[in-house]
ZAKOL-127438 format. One line per 5 residues: number of its first residue (from 1); their letters; for each residue x, z, y of C-alpha. Coordinates in steps of 0.001 Angstrom, whole numbers, plus 524288, in hexadecimal, padded with zeros to 5 digits. Example, Ala and Ser with C-alpha at 12.3 -4.5 7.8 and 13.67 -1.06 7.14 Angstrom:
1 = as = 8300C:81E78:7EE6C  83566:81BE4:7FBDC
END
This chain:
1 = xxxxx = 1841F:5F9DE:7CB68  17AE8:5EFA8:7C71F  17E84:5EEDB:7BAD9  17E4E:6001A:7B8D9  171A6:5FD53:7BF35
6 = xxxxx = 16D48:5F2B4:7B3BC  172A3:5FBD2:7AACA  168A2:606A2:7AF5D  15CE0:5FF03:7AECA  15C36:602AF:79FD6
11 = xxxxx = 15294:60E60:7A01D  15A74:61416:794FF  16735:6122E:79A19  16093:617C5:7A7DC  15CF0:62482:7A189
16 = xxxxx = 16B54:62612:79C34  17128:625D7:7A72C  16904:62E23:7ACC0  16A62:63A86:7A3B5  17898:6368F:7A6E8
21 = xxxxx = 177C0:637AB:7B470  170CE:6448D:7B191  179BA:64B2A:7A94E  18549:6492A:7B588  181B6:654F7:7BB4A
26 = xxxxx = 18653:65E76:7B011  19374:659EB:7B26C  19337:663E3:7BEF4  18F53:6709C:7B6A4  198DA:6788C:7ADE6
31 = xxxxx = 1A17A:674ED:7A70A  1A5A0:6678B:7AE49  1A234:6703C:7BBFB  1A1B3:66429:7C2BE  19AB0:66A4D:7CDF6
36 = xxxxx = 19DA1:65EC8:7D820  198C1:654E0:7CE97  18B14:65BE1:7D033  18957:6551C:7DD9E  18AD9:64744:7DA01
41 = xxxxx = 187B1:64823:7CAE2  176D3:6445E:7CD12  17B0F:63898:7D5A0  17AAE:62F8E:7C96B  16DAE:6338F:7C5CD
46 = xxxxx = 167B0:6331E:7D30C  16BBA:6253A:7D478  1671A:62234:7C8C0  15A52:6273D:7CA5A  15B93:6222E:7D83C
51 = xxxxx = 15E0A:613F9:7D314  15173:616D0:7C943  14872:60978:7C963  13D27:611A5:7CAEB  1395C:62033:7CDE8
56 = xxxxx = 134DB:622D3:7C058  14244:61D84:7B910  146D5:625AB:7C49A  1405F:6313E:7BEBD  144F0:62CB2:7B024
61 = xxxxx = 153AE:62E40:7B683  1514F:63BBC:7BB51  14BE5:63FE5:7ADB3  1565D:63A7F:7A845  15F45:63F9A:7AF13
66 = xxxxx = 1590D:64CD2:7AE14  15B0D:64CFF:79FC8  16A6B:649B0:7A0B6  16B9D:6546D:7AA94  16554:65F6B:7A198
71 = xxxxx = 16AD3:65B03:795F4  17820:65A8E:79EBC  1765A:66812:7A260  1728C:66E7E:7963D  17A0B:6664E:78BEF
76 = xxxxx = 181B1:67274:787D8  174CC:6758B:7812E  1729A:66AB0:77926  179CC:67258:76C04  16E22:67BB5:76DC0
81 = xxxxx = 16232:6735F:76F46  16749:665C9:76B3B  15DFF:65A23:76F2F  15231:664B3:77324  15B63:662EF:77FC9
86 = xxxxx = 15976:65745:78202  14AE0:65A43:78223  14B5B:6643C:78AE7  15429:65B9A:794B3  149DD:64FF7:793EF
91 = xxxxx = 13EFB:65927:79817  1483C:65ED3:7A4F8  14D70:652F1:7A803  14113:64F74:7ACDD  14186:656ED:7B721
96 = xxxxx = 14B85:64E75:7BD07  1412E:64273:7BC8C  13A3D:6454F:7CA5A  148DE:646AB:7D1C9  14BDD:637E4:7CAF4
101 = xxxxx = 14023:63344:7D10E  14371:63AE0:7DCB1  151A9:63455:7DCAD  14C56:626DA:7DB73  1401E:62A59:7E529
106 = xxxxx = 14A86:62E06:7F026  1575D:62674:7ED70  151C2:61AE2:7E699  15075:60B31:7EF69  140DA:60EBB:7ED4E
111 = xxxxx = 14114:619DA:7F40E  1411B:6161A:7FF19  14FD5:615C8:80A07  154A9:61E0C:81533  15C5A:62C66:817BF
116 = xxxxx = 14E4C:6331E:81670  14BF1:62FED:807F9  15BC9:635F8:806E5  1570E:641CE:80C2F  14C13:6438E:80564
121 = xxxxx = 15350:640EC:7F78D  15E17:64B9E:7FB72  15270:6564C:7FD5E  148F0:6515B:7F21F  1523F:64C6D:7E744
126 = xxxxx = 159C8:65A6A:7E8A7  14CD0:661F1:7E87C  14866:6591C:7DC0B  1536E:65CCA:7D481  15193:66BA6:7D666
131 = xxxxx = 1438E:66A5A:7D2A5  14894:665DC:7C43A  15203:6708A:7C521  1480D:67B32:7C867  13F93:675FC:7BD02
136 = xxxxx = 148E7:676A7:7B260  14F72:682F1:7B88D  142FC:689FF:7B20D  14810:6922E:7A704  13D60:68B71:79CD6
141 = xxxxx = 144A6:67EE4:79F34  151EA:682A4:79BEF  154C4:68A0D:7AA08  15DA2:6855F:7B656  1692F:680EF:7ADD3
146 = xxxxx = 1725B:67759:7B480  16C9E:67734:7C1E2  17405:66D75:7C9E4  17754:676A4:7D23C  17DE1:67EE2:7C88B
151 = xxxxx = 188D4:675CB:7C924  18D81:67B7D:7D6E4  19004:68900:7CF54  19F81:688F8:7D460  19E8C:683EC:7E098
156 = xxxxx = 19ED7:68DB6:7EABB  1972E:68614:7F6B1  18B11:68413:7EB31  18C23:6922A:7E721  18912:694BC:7F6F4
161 = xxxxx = 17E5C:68C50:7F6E1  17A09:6926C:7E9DB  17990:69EF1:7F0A6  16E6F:69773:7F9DE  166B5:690DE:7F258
166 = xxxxx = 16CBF:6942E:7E48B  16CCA:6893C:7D92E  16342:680B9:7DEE4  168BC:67DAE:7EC94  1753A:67A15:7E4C5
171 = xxxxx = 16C16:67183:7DD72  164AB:66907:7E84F  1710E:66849:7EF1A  17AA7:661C1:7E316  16C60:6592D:7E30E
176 = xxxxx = 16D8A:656A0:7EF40  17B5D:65225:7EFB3  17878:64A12:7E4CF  16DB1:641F1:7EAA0  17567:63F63:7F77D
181 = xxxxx = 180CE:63998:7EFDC  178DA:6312B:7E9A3  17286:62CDC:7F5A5  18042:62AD3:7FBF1  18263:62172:7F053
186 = xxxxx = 17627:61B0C:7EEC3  16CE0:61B49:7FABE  17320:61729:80816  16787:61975:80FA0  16778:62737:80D43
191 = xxxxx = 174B8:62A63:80DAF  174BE:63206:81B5C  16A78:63C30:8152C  174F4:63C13:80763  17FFF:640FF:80F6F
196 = xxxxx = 17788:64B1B:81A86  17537:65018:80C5F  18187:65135:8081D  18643:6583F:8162F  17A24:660AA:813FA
201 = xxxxx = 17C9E:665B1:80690  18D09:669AE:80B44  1867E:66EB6:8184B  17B37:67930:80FF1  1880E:67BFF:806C8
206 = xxxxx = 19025:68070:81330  1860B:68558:818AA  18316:68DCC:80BB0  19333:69263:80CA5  1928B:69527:81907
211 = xxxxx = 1869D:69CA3:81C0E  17FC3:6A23C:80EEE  180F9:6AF53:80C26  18F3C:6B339:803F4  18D25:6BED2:7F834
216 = xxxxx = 18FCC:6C9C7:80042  1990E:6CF91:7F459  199C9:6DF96:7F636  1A0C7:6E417:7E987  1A36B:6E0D9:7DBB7
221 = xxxxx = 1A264:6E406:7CD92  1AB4A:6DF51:7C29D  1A1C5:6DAE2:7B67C  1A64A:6D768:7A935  1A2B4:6CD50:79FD2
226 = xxxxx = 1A3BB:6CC71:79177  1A503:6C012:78B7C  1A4DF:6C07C:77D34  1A649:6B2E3:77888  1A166:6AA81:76DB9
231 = xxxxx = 19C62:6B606:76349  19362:6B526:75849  18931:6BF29:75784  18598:6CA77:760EF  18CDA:6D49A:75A92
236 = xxxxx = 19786:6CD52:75B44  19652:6CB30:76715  19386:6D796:76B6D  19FDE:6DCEE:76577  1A8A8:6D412:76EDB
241 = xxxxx = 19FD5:6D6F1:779F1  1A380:6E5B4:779A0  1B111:6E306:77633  1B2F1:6DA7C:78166  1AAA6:6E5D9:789FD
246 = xxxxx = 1B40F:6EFF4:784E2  1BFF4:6E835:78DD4  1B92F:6EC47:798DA  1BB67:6F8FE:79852  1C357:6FE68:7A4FC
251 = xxxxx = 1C126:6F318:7ADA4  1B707:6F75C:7B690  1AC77:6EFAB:7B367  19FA7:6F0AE:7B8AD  197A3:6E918:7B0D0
256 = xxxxx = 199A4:6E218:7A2A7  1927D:6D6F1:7A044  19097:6CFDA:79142  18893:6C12E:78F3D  17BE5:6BC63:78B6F
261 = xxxxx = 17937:6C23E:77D9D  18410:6CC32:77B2F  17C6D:6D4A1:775EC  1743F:6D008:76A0A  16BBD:6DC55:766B8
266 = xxxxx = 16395:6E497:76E65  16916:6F027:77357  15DD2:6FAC6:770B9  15EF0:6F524:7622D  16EDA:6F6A6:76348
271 = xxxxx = 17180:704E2:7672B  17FC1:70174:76310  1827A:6F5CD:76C5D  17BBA:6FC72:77714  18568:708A5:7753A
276 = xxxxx = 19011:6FEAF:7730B  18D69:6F90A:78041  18AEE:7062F:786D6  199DD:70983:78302  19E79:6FC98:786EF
281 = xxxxx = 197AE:7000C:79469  19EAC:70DBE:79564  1ABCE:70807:79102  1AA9D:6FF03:79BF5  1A413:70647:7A665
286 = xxxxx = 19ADC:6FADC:7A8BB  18DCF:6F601:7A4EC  18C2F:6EAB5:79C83  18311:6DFCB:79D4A  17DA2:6DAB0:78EB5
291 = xxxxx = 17593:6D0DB:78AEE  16CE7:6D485:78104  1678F:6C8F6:77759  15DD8:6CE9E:76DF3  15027:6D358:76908
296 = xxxxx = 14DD1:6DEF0:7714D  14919:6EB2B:769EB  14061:6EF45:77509  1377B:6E2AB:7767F  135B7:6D6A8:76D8A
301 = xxxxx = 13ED0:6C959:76E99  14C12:6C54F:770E7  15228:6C927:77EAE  15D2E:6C623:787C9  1615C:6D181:78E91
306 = xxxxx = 16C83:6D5C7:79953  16DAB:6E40C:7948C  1762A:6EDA2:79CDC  17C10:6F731:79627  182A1:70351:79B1C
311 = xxxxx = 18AFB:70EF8:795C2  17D65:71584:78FE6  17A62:70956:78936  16F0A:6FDB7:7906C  16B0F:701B0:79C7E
316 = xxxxx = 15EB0:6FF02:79B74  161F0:6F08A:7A537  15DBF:6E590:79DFE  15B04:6D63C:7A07C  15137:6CD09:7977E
321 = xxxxx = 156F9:6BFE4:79B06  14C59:6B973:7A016  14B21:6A9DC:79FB1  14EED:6A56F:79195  156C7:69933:78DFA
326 = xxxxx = 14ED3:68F8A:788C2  1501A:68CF1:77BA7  15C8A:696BB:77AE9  15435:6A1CF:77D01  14610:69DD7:77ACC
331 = xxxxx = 13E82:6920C:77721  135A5:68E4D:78015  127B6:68ABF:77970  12C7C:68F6E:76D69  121BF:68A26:7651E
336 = xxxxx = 12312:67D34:76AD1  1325E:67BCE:76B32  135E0:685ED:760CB  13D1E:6798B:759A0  147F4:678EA:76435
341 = xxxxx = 14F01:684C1:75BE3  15038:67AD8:74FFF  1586E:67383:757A7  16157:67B27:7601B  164A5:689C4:7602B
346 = xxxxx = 158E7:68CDD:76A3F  153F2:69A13:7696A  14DD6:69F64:75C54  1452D:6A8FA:7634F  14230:6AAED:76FF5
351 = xxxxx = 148A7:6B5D1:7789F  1418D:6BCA1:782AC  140EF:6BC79:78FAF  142ED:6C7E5:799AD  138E2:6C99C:7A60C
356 = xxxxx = 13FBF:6CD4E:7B1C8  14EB5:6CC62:7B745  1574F:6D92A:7B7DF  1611F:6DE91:7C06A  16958:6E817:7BB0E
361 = xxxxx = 16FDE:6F4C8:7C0F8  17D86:6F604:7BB78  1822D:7025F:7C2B3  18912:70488:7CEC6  18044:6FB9E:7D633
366 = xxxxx = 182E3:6EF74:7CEBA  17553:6E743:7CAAC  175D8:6DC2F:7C19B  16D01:6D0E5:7BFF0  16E1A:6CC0E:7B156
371 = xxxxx = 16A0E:6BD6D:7AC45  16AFE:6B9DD:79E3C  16FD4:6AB66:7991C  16AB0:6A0B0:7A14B  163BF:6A89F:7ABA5
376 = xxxxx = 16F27:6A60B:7B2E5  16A2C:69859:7B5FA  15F68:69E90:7BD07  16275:69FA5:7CB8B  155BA:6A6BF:7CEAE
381 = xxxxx = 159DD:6B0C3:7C2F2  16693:6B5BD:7CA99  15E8A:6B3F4:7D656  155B5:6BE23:7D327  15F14:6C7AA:7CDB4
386 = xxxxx = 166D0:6C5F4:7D9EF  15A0F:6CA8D:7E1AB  157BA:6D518:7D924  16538:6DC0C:7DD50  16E85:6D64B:7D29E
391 = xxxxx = 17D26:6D804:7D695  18266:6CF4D:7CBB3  17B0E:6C54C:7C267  17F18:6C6BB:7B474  17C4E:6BACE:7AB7B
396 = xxxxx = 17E5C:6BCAA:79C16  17EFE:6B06D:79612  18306:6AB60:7888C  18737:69CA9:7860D  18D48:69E48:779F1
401 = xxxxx = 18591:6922C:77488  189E3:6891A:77D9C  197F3:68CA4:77DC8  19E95:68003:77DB3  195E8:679C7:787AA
406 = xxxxx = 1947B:67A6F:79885  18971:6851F:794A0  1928D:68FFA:797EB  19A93:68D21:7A453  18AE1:686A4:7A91F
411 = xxxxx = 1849F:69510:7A786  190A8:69D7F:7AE0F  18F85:693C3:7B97B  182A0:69758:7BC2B  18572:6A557:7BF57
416 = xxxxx = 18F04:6A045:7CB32  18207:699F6:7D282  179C7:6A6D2:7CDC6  18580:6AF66:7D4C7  18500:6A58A:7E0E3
421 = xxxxx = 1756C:6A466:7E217  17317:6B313:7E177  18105:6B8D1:7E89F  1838D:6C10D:7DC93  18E22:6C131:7D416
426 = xxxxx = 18A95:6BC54:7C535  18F8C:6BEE3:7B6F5  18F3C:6B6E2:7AD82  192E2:6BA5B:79FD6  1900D:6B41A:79362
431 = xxxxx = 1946E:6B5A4:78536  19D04:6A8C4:783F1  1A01B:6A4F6:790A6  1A03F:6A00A:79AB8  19DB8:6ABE9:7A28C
436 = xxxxx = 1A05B:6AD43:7B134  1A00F:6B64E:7BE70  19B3E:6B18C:7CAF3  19C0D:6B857:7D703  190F0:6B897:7E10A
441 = xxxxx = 194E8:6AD12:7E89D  19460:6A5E6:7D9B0  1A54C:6A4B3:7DADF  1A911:6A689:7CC7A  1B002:6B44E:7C932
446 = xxxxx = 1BA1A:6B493:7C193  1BA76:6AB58:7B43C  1B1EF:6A515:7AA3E  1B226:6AC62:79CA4  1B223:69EBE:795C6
451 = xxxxx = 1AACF:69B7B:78863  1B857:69E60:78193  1B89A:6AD22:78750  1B5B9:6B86F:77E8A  1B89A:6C2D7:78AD9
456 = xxxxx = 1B4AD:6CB71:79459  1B9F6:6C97D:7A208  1B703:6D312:7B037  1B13F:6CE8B:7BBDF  1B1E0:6D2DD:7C85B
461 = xxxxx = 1A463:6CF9E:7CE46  1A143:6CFB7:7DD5F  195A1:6D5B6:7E22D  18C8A:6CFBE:7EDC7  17F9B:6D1E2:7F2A8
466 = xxxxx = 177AD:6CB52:7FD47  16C71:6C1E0:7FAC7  16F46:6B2D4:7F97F  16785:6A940:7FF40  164B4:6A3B1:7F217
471 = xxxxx = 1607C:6B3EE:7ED16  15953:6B2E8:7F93C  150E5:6A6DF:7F9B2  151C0:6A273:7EBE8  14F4C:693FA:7E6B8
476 = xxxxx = 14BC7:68EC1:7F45F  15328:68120:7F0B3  14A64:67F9A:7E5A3  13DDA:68328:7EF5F  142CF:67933:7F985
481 = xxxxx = 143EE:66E60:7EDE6  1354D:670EF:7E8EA  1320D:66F8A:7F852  139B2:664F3:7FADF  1322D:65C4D:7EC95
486 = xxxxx = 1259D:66307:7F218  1276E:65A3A:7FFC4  12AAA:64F37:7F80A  11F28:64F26:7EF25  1164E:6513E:7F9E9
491 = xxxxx = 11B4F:6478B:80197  11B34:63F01:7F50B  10DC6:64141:7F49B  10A2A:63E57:803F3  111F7:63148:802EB
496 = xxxxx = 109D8:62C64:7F74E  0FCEC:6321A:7FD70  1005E:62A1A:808BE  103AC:61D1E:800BB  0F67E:61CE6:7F8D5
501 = xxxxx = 0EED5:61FE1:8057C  0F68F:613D1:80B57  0F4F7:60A73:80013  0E58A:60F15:7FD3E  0DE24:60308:7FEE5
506 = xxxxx = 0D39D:6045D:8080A  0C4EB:607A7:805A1  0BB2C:5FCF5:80318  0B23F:5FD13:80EA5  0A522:5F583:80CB1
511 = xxxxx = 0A026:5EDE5:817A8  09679:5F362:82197  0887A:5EF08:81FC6  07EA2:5ED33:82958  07143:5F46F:82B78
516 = xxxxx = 06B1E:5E8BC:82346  073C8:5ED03:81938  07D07:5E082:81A8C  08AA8:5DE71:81C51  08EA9:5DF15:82A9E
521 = xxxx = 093DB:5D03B:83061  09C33:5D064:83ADB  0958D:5CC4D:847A7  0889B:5D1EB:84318
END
C-alpha cells in the first residue's frame, strides 16, 4: 500500500488514475449492462480523492475524474467530433471538482472523526453529485446522457423507485451506496452510519415495492414499428419503409410507427408521398407516425417533425422536436465555434426548434405523446406529456451513425425508465436499431429489433392510467439535494464567521487619563 501510495504522489501519474477511476462507471451502461457494478464502481475514486494531500488536489481528482467519466460515457461519439471531445469533457468534468473536495472534506484524516461526519457524507456527497448531474443535464451542455442512475434501467425494484422519484432518486441512491462502501473500507469510525445507510437504501426500495402506486393497466393496443435498416438516401429509404408498412396489412394494428428521419421531404411539397402514405394508412387500417426531416414549405429552416398521417393524407397533428443535439443538430455560438464542422460531421446548418410539446389524438380514444431523437433523455419531457393526457410515449430516433458502438442499446434503454417514471407504456423506434417496447411498469415487451434488422415486428402494448408519484411531484430528489448543499453552505459560512470572530485580536484600548490630562497611576 505504501509503495501504490509512493507511486501516487506523482501529480501526473495522480491525474491518470483518476480519469481511470472515472471512466469505471461506464462499464454498468449498455452494452456491458453491468448494472451491479454501478454500486461499487466510484469507490476507487472516492478513496482516492479521500486519500487527496490537500482539499484542492482533492478537487484536481474530482476534475479529473469528471473528464474520464464524460469521455467514458460519450466515447461512441468521438468518430463525429474527434478531439473537440475532449474539450467539451474538460469543461464538464469540472463539475465534479466541488464533490472531490467534498469527498476529501468528509472522508479525509483532516476532516475531522466520528459516525456524525458518516452521516453527513451519505446526505451531502449524494446531493453533490446530482448537482453536477442537473448542470450538465441542460440541453446546451450536451443533455442528461448517462445519468448514473440510468444504469438501473432493467432492474425491476429501481424501475419502482423510478416511478417515485424517477432518474434522480436512482441517482443519489447508487451515490449513496457508493460512499458507504467506501467508508466500510476506509473509515472505521464511521462505519455504523455506512451500514444504517445501506439498511436504509434496501428499506426505501421495499418500501417503494411494496407501497407505491402499480400502473393500473385497463386495455391495450397493438402498435407497429418499421425498422428499415442501414439505407442510403431518403427515397430509398422511403421505398423500404412502405414496403415493410405494406406487411401489415390484416393484422389489426392500431397504430404504425416509422424512426427519426424517415421521411426526407416535406409533405405539402410531396403531394405524392403524402398520398403514398394515406394508402399505406387505408391498407392497414391504422395511422402512421412519420418523422419528417426537412425545410418546411410553410415557414423558413430545417425541421424535425412527428407527422401523423391518416387515410386522407396528414392530419393536420404535428411535433417540432424541440431541444436540438448539440453540434448534431445546431452549433451553438455559431460564429464563435463554426470551425467544429471542419473537423467532425457536426451540423452544416442549423435546424430549428419547435415551441411547445404535443399530444396527439389517434382515434378511438388513444392519445400519443411524441419525442424526437434524444428527447428521450429528458425525464421532465415524458413527464409533461404524461400530464398532458398521453396514453403512450412515442420516441423516433435514428442512430445510424453510431451503429457499431453502445450508442444504440444506451438510447432504447432510456425509454424503459421514461415508461417506469411516468406509468405509461413507451415506443421506441429508430431507423437502424436498436428499437424497443416498454410497458408501463418499464418491463421490456417483446424483443429488440437489433442494428442487423431490416423489419417490421407487432407489439402488443398495455394500457394504464393513474398518476405516479414521480408525474405527481416531479424532480423533488433534485430539490432536496439543492436544500440539502444550501444547509451546508450556510453552515459553512456560520462556522467560519464564528472562527474569525474567535481568532480577531482584540481592540487597542488607550489608557484612561486623568482630569489633569495625565495617565491614571494606580493608588492615585
Amino acid at each position: 500500500m505504501k509503495t501504490f501510495d509512493r507511486w501516487l504522489a506523482s501529480p501526473w501519474r495522480r491525474s491518470v488514475a483518476a480519469v481511470l477511476a472515472g471512466a469505471l462507471p461506464v462499464l454498468a451502461f449498455p452494452a456491458p449492462s453491468l448494472w451491479w457494478f454501478a454500486y461499487v464502481a466510484l469507490v476507487p475514486w472516492i478513496l482516492l480523492a479521500r486519500a487527496a494531500p490537500t482539499g484542492r488536489r482533492a478537487a484536481y481528482d474530482g476534475w479529473c475524474g469528471g473528464f474520464g467519466f464524460m469521455v467514458a460515457v460519450h466515447h461512441w461519439l468521438l468518430p463525429n467530433l474527434h478531439v473537440f471531445i475532449f474539450l467539451l469533457a474538460a469543461l464538464l468534468g469540472v463539475l465534479w471538482a466541488p464533490w472531490g473536495r467534498l469527498v476529501h472534506r468528509f472522508l479525509g484524516n483532516g476532516g475531522g472523526s466520528g459516525p456524525g461526519r458518516g452521516f453527513a457524507a451519505l446526505l451531502v456527497l449524494p446531493s453533490a453529485w446530482l448537482a453536477a448531474e442537473l448542470v450538465r443535464s441542460w440541453q446546451g451542455l450536451g443533455g442528461p446522457w448517462g445519468m448514473l442512475g440510468a444504469t438501473q434501467w432493467q432492474v425491476a425494484p429501481a424501475l419502482r423507485l423510478a416511478s417515485v422519484g424517477g432518474v434522480w432518486l436512482l441517482s443519489f441512491l447508487v451515490v449513496a451506496v457508493n460512499v458507504a462502501v467506501a467508508v466500510l473500507v476506509s473509515v472505521r469510525e464511521s462505519r455504523v452510519p455506512a451500514v444504517a445507510s445501506l439498511v436504509a437504501t434496501a428499506a426505501a426500495t421495499a418500501a417503494a415495492w411494496v407501497w407505491s402506486p402499480r400502473p393500473d393497466v385497463d386495455g391495450g393496443v397493438r402498435i407497429a414499428v418499421v425498422q428499415p435498416g442501414v439505407i442510403d438516401g431518403p427515397d430509398a429509404r422511403f421505398d423500404r419503409e412502405e414496403a415493410l408498412t405494406r406487411r401489415l396489412a390484416g393484422q389489426g394494428v392500431d397504430l404504425v410507427v416509422w424512426g427519426e428521419s424517415s421521411v426526407g421531404h416535406d409533405l405539402d411539397d410531396r403531394p405524392d408521398l403524402s398520398g403514398r402514405l394515406a394508402a399505406l394508412s387505408r391498407s392497414t387500417g391504422a395511422g402512421i407516425l412519420v418523422n419528417v426531416d426537412a425545410r418546411r414549405s410553410d415557414r423558413p429552416g430545417i425541421y424535425k417533425s412527428s407527422v401523423l398521417v391518416g387515410p386522407a393524407g396528414p392530419t393536420g397533428n404535428r411535433y417540432d422536436k424541440m431541444r436540438l443535439v448539440p453540434f448534431g443538430e445546431y452549433i451553438p455560438a455559431r460564429s464563435l465555434l463554426g470551425w467544429v464542422t471542419s473537423f467532425g460531421k457536426a451540423a452544416g446548418e442549423d435546424r430549428h426548434r419547435g415551441t411547445e410539446q404535443v399530444v396527439m389524438n389517434v382515434g378511438h380514444g388513444l392519445r400519443i405523446g411524441p419525442l424526437v431523437c434524444f428527447e428521450t433523455a429528458f425525464p421532465d419531457m415524458s413527464r409533461h406529456l404524461a400530464e398532458d393526457g398521453a396514453d403512450i410515449l412515442l420516441g423516433q430516433s435514428s442512430t445510424s451513425s453510431f451503429q457499431s458502438s453502445w450508442a444504440p442499446e444506451q438510447h432504447a434503454s432510456l425509454a424503459a425508465l421514461r415508461a417506469a417514471e411516468t406509468g405509461r407504456p413507451m415506443v421506441h423506434a429508430t431507423l437502424t436499431g436498436v428499437s424497443a417496447v416498454y410497458g408501463p411498469g418499464g418491463q421490456r415487451l417483446g424483443p429488440w429489433l437489433g442494428t442487423d434488422a431490416s423489419t417490421t415486428r407487432v407489439y402488443d402494448v398495455p394500457l394504464a392510467h393513474g398518476v405516479t408519484p414521480y408525474v405527481r411531484y416531479g424532480d423533488w430528489p433534485v430539490h432536496g439535494a439543492l436544500l440539502v448543499l444550501a444547509a451546508l453552505c450556510a453552515s459553512e459560512g456560520v462556522r467560519v464567521f464564528r472562527t474569525r470572530r474567535s481568532t480577531a485580536p482584540e481592540p487597542h484600548v488607550p489608557p484612561a487619563r486623568t482630569v489633569r490630562g495625565s495617565p491614571v497611576r494606580p493608588g492615585r
